[in-house]
C-alpha positions, 0 to 999 in steps of 0.5 A: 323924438321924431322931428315934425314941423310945417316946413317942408325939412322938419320931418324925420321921412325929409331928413331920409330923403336927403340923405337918398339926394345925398347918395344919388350918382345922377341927382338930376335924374333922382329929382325927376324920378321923385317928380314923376307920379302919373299913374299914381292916384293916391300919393302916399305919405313917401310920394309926397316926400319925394315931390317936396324934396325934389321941388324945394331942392328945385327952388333953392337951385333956382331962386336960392334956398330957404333961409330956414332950410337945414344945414345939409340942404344949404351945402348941397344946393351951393355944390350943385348949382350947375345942374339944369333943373329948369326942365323939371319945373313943370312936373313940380307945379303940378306934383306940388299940386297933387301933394295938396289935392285930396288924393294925398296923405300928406295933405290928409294927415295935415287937414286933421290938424286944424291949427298948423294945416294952413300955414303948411298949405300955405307955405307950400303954395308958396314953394310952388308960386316961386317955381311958377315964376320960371315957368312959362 
């Protein structure tokens, strides 16, 4: 059985994505790279992917990981402290903000389900709120 859920790990596409962190050799390079989307007028379902990760990553390094954040998530954050991801938090506020616009399939997908759709929005304005306090 697939893994789906609001949070932004409790997704089988997520848990590939970490794996790619896992086994990038410059992962302050592979964030960037998951955060760059100019050019891109639709993000799909793998480019929404890739802006989530990126940024939780990004908040857990800057303001601790999300309690509820998986196992591997939490050992990669605690192993990777020094990395200087301050400079990427302007392309993930504005990433986060395209995954939630209507040019996105993640949010697409999310909007047909009317129940959980504002707890996921919600929770990713969040992720983005907690960025934003480093941003100046």
């Amino acid at each position: 059985m697939g893994a789906w859920g609001t949070g932004i790990f409790e997704d089988d596409s997520m848990l590939d994505w970490l794996i790619d962190l896992e086994d990038a050799r410059k992962p302050l390079a592979f964030l960037a790279e998951c955060l760059d989307i100019d050019g891109i007028d639709y993000l799909e379902y793998d480019n929404c992917a890739g802006v989530l990760g990126a940024s939780a990553i990004i908040d857990g390094l800057l303001n601790g990981a999300q309690a509820e954040s998986p196992e591997s998530v939490l050992e990669w954050i605690a192993s990777n402290k020094s990395l200087k991801v301050v400079k990427l938090v302007p392309n993930a506020i504005a990433s986060i903000n395209a995954v939630i616009s209507e040019n996105s399939e993640l949010n697409e997908l999310w909007s047909e389900n009317g129940e959980l759709y504002p707890k996921w929005k919600a929770d990713i304005a969040a992720l983005r709120d907690r960025l934003a306090m480093h941003h100046s």
